[in-house]
KOLLOVEX-886327 format. One record per atom (N, C-alpha, C): residue in three letters; x, y, z. Coordinates in steps of 0.001 Angstrom, whole numbers, plus 500000, padded with zeros to 6 digits. Last residue first. Example, Ala and Ser with C-alpha at 12.3 -4.5 7.8 and 13.67 -1.06 7.14 Angstrom:
ser512850497750507080ser513670498940507140ser512900500030507870ala513190494310507800ala512300495500507800ala513200496700507800
END
This chain:
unk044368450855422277unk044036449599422170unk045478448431421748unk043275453655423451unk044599452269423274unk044353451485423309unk041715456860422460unk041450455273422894unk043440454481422316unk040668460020424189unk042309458677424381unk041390457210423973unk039673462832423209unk038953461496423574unk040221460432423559unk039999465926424385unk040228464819423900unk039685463591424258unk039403469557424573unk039317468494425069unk039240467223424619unk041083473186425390unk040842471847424023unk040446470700424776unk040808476290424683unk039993474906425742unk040433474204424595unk042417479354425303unk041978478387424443unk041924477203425000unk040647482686426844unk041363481162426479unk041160480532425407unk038976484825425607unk038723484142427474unk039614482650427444unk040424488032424471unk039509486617424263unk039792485730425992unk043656489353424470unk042524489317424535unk041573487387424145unk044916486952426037unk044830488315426207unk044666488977424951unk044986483298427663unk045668484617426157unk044939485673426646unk046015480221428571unk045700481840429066unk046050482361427853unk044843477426427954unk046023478294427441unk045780479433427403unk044066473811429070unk043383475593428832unk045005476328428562unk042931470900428352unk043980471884428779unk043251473326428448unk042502467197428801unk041945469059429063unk042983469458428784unk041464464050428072unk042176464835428184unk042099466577427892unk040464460980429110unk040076462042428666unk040928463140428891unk040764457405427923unk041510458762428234unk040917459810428041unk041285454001428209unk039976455106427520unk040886456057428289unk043188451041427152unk042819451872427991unk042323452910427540unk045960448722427188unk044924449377426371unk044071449922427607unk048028446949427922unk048132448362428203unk047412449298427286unk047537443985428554unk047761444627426890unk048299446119427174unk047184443941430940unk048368443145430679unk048777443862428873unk045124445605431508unk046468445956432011unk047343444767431633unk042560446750429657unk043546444988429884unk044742445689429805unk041691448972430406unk040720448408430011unk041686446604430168unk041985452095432868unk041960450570432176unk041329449707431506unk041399455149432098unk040205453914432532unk041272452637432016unk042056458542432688unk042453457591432360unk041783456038433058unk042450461957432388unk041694460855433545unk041521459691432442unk044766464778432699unk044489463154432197unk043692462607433362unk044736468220432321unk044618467072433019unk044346466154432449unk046379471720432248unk045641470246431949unk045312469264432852unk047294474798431288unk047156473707432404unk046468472664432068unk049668477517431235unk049070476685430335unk048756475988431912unk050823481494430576unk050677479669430959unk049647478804430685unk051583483215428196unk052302482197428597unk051642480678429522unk049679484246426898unk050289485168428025unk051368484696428588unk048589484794423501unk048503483889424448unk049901484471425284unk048349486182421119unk047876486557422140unk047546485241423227unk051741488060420510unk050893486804420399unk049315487232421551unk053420490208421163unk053262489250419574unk052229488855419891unk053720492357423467unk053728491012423154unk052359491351421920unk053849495359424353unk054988494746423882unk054975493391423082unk051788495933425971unk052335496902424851unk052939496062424055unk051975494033427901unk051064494247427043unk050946494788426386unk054378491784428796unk054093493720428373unk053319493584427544unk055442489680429141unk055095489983429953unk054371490823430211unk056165489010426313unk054941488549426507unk054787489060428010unk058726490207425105unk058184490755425448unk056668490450425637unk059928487137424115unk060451488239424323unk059033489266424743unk058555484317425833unk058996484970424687unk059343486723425267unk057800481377427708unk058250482789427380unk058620483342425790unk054983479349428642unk055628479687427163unk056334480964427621unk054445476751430913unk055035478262430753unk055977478551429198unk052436474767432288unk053491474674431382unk053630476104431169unk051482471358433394unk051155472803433815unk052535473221432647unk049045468169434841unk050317469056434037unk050057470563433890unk048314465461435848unk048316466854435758unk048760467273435802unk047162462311435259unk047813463176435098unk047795464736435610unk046015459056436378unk045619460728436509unk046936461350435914unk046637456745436015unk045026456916436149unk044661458502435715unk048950456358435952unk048588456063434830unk047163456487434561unk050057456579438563unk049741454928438241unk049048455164437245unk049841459657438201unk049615458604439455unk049373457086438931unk051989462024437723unk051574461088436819unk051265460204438325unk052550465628436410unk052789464587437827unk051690463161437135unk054702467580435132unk054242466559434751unk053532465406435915unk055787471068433299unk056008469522434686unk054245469281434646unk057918472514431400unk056878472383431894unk057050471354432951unk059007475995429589unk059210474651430503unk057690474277430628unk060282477021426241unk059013476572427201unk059431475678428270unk061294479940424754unk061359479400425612unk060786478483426822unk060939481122421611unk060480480825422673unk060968479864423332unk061647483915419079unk061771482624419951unk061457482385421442unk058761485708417538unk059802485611418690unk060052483663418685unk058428484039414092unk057548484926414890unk058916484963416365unk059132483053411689unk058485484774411610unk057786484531412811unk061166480851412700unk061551481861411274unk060358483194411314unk061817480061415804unk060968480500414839unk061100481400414037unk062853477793417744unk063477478592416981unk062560478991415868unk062775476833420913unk061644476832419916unk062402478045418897unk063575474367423884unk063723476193423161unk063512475989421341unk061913473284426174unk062102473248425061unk062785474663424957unk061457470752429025unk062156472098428932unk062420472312427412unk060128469105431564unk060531469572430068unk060819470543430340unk059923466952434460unk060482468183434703unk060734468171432736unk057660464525436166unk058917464788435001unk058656466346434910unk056836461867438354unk056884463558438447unk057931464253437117unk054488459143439225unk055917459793438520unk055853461406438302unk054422457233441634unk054335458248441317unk055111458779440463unk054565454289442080unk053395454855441851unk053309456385441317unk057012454055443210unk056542453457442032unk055314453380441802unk058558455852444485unk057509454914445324unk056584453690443951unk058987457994442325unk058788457521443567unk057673457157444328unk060990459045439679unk059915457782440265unk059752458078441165unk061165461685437291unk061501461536438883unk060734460219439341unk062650462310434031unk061679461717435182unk061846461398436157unk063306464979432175unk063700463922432857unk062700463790434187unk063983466160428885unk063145466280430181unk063646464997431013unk064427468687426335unk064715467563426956unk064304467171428656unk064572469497423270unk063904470153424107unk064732468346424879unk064148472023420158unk065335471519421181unk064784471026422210unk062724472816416759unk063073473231418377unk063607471719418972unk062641475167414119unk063668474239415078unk063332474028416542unk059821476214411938unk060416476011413466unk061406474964413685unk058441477932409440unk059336476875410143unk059513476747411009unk055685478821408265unk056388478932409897unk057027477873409989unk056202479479404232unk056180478538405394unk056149478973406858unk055561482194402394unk056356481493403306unk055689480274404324unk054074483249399285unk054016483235400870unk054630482100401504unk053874485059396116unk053861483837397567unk054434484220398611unk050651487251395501unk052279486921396089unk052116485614396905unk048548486921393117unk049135486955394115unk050261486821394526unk047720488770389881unk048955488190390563unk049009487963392303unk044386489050388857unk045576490105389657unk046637488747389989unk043220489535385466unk043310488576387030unk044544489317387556unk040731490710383756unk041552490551384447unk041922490363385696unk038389490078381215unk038578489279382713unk040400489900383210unk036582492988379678unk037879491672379554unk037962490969380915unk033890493722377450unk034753494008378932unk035241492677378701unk033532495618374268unk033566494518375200unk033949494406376170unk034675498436373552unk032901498302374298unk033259497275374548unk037192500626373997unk036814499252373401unk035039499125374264unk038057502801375119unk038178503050373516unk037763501240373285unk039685501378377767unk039333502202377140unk039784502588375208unk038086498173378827unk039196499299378509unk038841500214377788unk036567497700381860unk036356498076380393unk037382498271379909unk036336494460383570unk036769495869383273unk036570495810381883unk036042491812385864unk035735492080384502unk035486493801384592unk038686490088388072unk037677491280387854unk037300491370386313unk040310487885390323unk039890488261388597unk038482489200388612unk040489486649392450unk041081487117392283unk041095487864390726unk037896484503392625unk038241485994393521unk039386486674393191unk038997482450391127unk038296483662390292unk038286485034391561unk042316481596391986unk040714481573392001unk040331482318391574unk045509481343394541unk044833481617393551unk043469481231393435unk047769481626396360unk046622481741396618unk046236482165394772unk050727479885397355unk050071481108396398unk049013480778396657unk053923478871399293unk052231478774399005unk051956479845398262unk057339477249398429unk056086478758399274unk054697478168398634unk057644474387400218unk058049475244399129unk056987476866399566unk058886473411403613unk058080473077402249unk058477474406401163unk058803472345406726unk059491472717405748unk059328472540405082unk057685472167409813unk056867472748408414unk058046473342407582unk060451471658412089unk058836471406411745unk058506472279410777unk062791469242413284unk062469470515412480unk060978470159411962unk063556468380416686unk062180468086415715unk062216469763414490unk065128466453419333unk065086467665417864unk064453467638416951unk065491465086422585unk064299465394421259unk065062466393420650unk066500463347425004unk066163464482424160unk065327464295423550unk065721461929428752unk065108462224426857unk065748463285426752unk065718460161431049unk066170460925431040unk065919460663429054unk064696457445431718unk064151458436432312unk064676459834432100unk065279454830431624unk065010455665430353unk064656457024430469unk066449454099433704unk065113453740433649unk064381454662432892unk069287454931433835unk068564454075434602unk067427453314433936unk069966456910430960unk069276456604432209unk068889455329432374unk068103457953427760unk069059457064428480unk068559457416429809unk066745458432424532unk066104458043425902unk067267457348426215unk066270461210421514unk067410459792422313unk066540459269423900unk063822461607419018unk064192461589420060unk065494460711420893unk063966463306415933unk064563462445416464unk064716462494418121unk062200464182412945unk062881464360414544unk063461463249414845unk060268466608410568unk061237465735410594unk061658465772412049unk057862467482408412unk058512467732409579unk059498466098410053unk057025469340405355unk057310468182405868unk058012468211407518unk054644470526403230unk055322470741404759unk055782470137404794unk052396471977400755unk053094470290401515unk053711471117401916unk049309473299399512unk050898473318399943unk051305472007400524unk047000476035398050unk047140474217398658unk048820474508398521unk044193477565398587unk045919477698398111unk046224476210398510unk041646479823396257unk042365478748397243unk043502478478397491unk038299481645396255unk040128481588396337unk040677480688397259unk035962481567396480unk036537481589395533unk037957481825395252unk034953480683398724unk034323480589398160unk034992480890397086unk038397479426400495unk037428480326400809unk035932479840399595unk040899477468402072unk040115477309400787unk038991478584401471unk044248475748402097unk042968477371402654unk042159477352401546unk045551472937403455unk044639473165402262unk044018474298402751unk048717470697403250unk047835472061404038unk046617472197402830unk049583467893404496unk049243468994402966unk048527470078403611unk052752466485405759unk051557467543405867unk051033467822404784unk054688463877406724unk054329464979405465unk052641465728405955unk057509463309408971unk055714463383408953unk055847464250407659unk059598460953410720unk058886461865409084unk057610461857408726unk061438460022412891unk060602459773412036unk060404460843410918unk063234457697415165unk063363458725414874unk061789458944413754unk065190456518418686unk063723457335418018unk063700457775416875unk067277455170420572unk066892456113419487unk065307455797418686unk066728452913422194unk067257454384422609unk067318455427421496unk066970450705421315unk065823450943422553unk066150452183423050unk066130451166418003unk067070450629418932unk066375451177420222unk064995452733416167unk065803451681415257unk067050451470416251unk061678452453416163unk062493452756417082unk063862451771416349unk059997455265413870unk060774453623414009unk061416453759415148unk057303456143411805unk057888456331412732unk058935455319412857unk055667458226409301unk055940456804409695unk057424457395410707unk052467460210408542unk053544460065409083unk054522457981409351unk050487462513407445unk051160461301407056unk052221460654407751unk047719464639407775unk049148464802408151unk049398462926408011unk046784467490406623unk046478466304406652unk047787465984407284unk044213470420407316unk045853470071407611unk045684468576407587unk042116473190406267unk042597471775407241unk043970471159406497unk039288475801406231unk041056475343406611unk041073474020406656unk037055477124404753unk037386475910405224unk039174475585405345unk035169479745405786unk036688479420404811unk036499477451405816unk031627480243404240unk032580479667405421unk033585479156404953unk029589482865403648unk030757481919403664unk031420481752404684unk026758484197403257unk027465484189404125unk028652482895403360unk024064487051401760unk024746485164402087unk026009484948403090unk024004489020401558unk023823488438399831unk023761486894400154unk024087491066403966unk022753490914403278unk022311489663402296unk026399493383403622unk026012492061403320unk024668491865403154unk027412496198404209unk026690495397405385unk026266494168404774unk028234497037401416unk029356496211402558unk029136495941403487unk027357496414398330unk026632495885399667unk027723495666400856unk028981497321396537unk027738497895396772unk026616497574397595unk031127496310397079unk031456497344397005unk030382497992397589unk030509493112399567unk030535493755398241unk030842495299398215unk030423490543401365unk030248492171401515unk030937492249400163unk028976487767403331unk029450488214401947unk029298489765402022unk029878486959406700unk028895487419405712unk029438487926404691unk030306483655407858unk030886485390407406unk030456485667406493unk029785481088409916unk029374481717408818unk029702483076409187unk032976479844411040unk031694480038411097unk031149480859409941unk035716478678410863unk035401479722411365unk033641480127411629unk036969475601411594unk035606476029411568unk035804477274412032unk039719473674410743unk039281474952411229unk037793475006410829unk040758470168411182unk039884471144410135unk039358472206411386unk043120468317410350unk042744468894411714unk042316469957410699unk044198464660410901unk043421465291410251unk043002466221410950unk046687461746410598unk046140462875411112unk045347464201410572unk048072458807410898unk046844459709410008unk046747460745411298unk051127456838411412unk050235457886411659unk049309458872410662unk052884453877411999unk052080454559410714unk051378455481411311unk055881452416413358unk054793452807413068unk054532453797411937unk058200450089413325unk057594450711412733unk056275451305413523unk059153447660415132unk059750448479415358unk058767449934414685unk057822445025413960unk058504445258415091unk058609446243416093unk054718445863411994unk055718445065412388unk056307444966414006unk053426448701413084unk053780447503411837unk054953447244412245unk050751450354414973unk052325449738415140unk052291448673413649unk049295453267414396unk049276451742414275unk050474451530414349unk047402456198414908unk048824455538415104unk048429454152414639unk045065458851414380unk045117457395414508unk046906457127414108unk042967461740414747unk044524460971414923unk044509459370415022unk040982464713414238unk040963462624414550unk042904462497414207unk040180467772415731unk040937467203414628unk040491465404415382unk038456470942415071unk038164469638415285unk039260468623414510unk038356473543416727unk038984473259415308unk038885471786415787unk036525477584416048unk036585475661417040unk037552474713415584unk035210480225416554unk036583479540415778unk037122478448416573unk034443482348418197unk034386481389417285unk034582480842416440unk036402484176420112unk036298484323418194unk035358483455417447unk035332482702422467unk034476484129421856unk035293484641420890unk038773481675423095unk037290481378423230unk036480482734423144unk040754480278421148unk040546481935421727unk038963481740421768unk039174477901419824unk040398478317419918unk040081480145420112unk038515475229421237unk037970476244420866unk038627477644420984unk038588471939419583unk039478472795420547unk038801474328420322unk038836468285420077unk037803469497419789unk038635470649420510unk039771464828419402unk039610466055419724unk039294467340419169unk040083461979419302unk039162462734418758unk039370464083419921unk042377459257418634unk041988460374419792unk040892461251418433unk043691456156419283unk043098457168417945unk042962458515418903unk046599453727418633unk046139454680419637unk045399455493418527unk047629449862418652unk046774451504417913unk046301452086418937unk050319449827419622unk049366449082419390unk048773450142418220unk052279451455421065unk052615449972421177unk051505449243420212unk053663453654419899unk052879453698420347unk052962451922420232unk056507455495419521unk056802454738421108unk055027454023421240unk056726456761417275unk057264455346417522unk056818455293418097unk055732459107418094unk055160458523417350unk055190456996417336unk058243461026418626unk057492460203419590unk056387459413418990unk059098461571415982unk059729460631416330unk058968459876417848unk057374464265415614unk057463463004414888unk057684461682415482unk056573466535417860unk057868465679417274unk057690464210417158unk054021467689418116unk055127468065419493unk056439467312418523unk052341466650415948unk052605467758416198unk053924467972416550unk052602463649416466unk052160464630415154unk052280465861415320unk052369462688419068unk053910463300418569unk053794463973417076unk050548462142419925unk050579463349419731unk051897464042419168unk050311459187419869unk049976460086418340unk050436461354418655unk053420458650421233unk052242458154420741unk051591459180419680unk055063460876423688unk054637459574422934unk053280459343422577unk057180463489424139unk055886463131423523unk056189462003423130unk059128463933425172unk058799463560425852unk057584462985425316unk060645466776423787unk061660465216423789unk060795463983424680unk058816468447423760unk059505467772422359unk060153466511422624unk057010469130425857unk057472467540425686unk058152467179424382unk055819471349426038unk057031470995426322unk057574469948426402unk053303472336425331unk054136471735424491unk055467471682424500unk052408473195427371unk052561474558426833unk053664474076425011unk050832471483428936unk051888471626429324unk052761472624428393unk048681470805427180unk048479471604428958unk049753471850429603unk049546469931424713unk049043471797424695unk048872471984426262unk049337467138425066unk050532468164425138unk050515469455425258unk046329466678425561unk047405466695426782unk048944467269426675unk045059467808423030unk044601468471424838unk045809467792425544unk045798468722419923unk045750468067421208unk046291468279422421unk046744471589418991unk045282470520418558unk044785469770419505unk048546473967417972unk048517472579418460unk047386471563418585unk049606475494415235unk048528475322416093unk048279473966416705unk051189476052413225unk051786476488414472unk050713475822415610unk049824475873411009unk050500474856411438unk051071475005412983unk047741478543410920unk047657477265411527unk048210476030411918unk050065479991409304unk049801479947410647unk049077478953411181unk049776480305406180unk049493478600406975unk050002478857408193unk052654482463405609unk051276482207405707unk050743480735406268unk054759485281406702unk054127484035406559unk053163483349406441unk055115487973408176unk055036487908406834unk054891486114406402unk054263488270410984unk053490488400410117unk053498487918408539unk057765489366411847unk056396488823411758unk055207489092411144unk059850490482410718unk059399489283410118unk057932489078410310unk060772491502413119unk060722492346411287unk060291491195410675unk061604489638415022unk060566490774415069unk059953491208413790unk062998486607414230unk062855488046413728unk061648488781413823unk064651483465414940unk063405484916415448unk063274485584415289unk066308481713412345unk065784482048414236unk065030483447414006unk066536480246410530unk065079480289410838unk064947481261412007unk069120480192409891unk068229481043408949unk067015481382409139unk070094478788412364unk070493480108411781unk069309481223411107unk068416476366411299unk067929477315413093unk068935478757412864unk069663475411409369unk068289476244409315unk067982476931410606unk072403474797410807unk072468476049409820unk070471476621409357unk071454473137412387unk072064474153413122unk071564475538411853unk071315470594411441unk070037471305411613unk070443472572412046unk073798468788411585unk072945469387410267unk071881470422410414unk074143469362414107unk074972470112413390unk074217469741412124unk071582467210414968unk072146468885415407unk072747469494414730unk073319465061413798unk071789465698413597unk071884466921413805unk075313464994415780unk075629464914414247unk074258465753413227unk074462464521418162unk075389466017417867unk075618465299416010unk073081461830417990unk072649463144417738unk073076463957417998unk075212460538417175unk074065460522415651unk073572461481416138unk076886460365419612unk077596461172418225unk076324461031417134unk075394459270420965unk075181460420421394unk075759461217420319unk075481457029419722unk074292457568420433unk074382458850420283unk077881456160420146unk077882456299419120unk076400456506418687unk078196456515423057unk078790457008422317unk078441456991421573unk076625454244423746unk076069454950424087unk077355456054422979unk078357451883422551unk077231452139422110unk076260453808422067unk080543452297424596unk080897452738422923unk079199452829422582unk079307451392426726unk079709452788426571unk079904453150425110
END
């Protein structure tokens, strides 16, 4: 009991450090928009995104790069995944990311993560050509991500992921660091019961600078022309606090059934409220389902975003040496939005 006590006091201790940014970060209508690197917000991988990313306190293995650091620990070996996601289907706009975990040592792990936007070719427009005609560009987005993990006991979790962000166009660029930080607890019987607290993308502001931003003008009463460059403004981080905790149902020991539940504290956009559930058959199959609320996503007048709230997936899963617990994984999800026909993401699972 003292143990578990002194468990449960590291994370109401955590919490109360993190309280005062979930103050500064929580949800402001009047805000939105004003932030930049939105893509961090963007989930990537197919089996947490089918459940609407309600596994803050539930994610293991690589996907915890995203959903919360600290699930990261829990990978026993090396886990990689290759996934493809086509985000709001008919924007074209597909985002291809690789993930690789490794266990060191005991307790440690190491995570790479890499997730590059493909908008497609956009045509160059000019004052004096604004149907184009001159060529086309393509912005190149992508997100690196660094991470080390630890289980520093069979019940605490914790870790630290660094991010570099990189927006790059044909002549204007911005580069930035993030850092995300968590901690999951696991008690119960049969560990079956998780938190999680994961602060995500905390960094300095971003600027955009490049010759796109510099014009050659005359002045007046002079014949040579001069280069002047315009000042961009910086731009904010999407921080997020979020909270989340779930618990697992056995039965028959073949079947497992888990019940998440997150609440998502966002500096420029509504806070959100996600559940989800989880049915699991001996590891072979998954299928999962998940519900994002937010303040006025019911009202199509009314809602921020253009995703509607629900979500759905599936795991199909190949043994490869059930004594090692290595094994091939394919993983779906879809994420209803309004306008556009969804967002599809689909994954490749290797454990080795």
């Amino acid at each position: 009991m003292n143990k578990i006590s002194k468990y449960f006091a590291a994370i109401l201790l955590t919490g109360a450090l993190l309280m005062p940014f979930a103050q500064g970060f929580a949800g402001n209508k009047d805000r939105s928009g004003q932030a930049g690197a939105s893509e961090l917000l963007i989930n990537p991988w197919a089996r947490s995104s089918g459940w609407g990313g309600a596994n803050v306190a539930h994610v293991k293995g690589l996907e915890g790069l995203f959903g919360n650091v600290a699930g990261t620990a829990h990978t026993k070996g090396t886990e990689l995944i290759f996934s493809n996601t086509q985000w709001l289907q008919g924007s074209e706009i597909s985002i291809n990311t690789f993930g690789l975990t490794q266990k060191m040592g005991e307790s440690g792990v190491i995570g790479l993560g890499i997730m590059s936007m493909n908008f497609g070719d956009i045509p160059i427009t000019t004052e004096d050509l604004p149907e184009g005609g001159i060529g086309n560009f393509n912005p190149s987005y992508m997100n690196i991500n660094l991470s080390y993990a630890k289980a520093f006991s069979s019940s605490i979790y914790g870790g630290i992921n660094i991010k570099v962000v990189s927006e790059v166009i044909s002549d204007v660029s911005a580069q930035g660091i993030a850092i995300d930080a968590g901690i999951q607890y696991l008690t119960g019987p049969r560990e079956n019961v998780r938190f999680g607290i994961t602060l995500r993308n905390v960094g300095p502001t971003m600027k955009f600078s490049g010759d796109g931003l510099s014009i050659r003008t005359l002045l007046p009463g002079q014949e040579s022309s001069f280069t002047v460059e315009q000042r961009s403004a910086d731009f904010e981080l999407p921080t997020q606090l979020a909270l989340g905790a779930s618990y697992d149902f056995y039965i028959a020991e073949m079947h497992r059934l888990t019940l998440a539940g997150n609440f998502i504290s966002n500096s420029f956009n509504q806070d959100q409220f996600i559940g989800g559930i989880e049915y699991e058959l001996k590891s072979y199959l998954m299928l999962r389902a998940g519900y994002a609320y937010e303040d006025g996503i019911t009202k199509k007048a009314e809602r921020t975003t253009a995703f509607t709230g629900p979500s759905a997936g599936f795991t199909v899963a190949v043994p490869l040496d059930k004594e090692k617990g290595s094994s091939i994984a394919i993983d779906y999800s879809y994420r209803a939005t309004d306008p556009f026909s969804g967002t599809h993401s689909i994954g490749a699972r290797i454990n080795l």
